[in-house]
C-alpha positions, 0 to 999 in steps of 0.5 A, spaced: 500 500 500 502 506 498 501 512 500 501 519 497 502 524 502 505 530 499 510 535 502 505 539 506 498 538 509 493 541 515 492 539 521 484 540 524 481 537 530 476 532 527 470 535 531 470 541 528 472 540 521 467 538 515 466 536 508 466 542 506 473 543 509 476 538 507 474 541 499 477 547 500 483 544 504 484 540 497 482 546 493 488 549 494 492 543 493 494 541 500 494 534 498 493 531 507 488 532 512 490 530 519 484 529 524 486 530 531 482 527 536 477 522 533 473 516 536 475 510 536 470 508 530 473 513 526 466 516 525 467 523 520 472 520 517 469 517 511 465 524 510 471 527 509 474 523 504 467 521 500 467 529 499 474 529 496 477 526 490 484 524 491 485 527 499 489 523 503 486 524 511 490 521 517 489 520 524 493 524 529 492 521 533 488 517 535 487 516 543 489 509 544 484 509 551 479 512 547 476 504 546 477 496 543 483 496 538 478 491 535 473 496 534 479 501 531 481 495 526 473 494 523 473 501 522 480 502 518 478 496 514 471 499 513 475 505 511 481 503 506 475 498 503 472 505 500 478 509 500 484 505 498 492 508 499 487 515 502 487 512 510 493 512 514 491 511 522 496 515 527 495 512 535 497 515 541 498 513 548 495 520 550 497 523 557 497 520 564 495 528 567 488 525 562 487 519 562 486 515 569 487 509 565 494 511 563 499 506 564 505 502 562 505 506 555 509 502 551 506 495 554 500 498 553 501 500 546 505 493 544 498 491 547 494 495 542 498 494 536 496 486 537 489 487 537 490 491 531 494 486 528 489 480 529 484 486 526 488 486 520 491 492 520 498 492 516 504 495 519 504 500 513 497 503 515 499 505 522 503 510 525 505 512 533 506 519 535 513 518 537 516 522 542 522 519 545 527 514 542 524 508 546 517 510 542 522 511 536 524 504 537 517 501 538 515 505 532 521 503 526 519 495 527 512 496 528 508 501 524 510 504 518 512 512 521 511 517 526 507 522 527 511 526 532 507 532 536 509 538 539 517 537 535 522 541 533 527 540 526 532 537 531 528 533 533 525 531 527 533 529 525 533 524 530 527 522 529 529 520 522 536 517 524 531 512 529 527 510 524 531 509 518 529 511 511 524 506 509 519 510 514 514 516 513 515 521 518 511 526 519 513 533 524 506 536 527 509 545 526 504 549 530 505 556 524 502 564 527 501 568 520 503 574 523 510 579 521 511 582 529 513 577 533 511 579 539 503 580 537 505 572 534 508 570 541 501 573 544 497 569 539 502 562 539 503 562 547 496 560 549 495 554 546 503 552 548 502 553 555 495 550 556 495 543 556 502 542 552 506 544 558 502 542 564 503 534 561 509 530 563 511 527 556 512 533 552 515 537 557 521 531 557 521 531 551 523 538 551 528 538 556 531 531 551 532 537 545 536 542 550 530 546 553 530 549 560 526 548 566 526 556 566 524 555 559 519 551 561 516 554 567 509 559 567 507 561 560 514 558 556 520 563 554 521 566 548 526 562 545 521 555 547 514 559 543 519 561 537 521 554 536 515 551 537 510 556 533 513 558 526 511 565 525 512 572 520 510 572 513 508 566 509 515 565 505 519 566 512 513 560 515 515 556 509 522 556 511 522 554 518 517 549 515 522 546 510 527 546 516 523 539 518 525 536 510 532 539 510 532 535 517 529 528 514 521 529 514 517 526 509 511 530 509 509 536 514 503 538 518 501 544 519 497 547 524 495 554 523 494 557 530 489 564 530 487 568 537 480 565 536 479 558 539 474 554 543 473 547 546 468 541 545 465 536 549 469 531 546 476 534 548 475 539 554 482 538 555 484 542 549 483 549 545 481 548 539 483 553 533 477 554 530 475 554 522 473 561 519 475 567 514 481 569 518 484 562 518 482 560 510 486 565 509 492 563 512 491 556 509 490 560 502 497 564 503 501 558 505 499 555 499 501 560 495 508 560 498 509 552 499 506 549 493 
């Protein structure tokens, strides 16, 4: 099974994105949708890829608490039978902060890749959200890539020099479309600090990657927010975003970021950015800059 992914695709929280999202996303020739937070059945999915004609929609991710792996296999078959090489199923061990079933993540995960491996779904049609080198480990032998959250170029070199060169690697990069970088660091700092910074796996991460305990404490350090938030214009944005090719990325995710955001009963945990005119427009320029 191959999958065409591109070299850059949007990244949007399942509940909040439609079919008609997902025609204009593909209409300005981004060629990946990435749903964020889906349910275990993978519901929405299907809607999103019957109203395009060649977009690709992964998960990223797909909460492994969220449900029976079983239940996550029926559906991914039910899916690629309809949608064939335009599916690719991103999992995740979530966060211990939110989930009280949270435990022994890579046992836990082995567990879960089991049950989807008995479900059927071949090692290439999924991908981990890998952070450190032992998720890495798991991930080079049993899915075909990561789909790494809350990273920087650097990590996304190690992580390429983990996984080797056969698997796909795709970065998530949260973008700010705004030339005054304070203004962009107001816009940006807010969905880092709350939840990223009040959860365990991505804080070690950062320190793993060379960030501080000061750079991690109260609302982050400026160093820590441009890093993690691309901003400026839309060329300068493209190439902090090719910084992840040059580092050993397959394909980008781009998570555009806007002050207005709301939060939805299935994801009380999260902000989510919402779809509207400002943030189209944003997509628009990109587009016109990266592809």
């Amino acid at each position: 099974m191959t999958i065409h992914f591109g070299a850059y695709g949007i990244w949007q929280p399942t509940a909040l994105t439609t079919p008609a999202m997902a025609t204009e996303i593909e209409a300005l020739g981004f060629t990946t949708l990435w749903a964020a937070g889906p349910p275990v059945d993978l519901a929405g999915i299907d809607e999103l890829l019957e109203a395009t004609s060649s977009l690709v929609v992964g998960t990223s991710i797909l909460n492994i608490w969220q449900g029976d792996p079983a239940v996550a296999a029926a559906a991914y078959q039910r899916i690629t039978r309809r949608f064939p090489g335009r599916f690719w199923l991103g999992l995740g061990v979530g966060h211990p902060e939110q989930s009280s079933q949270f435990t022994k993540p890579l046992a836990s995960l082995n567990s879960y890749l089991d049950g989807l491996d008995a479900g059927g779904v071949p090692v290439e049609g999924r991908a981990i959200a890998a952070l450190g080198p032992k998720m890495l480990e798991l991930t080079a032998s049993r899915a075909g890539g990561a789909v790494p959250y809350l990273v920087t170029p650097e990590h996304t070199r190690l992580a390429r020099a983990a996984l080797g060169p056969g698997s796909v690697l795709a970065p998530e990069q949260k973008v700010v479309l705004d030339t005054d970088p304070d203004r962009a660091r107001a816009t940006g700092r807010p969905r880092i600090k709350h939840p990223y910074l009040g959860l365990t796996n991505y804080t070690n991460n950062l320190r793993r990657l060379g960030f501080t305990d000061e750079d991690l404490s109260g609302d982050g350090s400026d160093r820590l927010i441009d890093a993690l938030v691309a901003h400026g214009d839309a060329p300068t944005i493209a190439r902090r975003l090719a910084d992840h090719h040059t580092a050993g990325a397959d394909h980008v995710a781009i998570q555009v970021v806007t002050t207005r955001h709301v939060t939805h009963p299935d994801l009380p945990d999260v902000e989510l950015q919402v779809y509207d005119d400002e943030v189209f427009s944003v997509y628009k320029e990109l587009a016109a800059a990266l592809l």
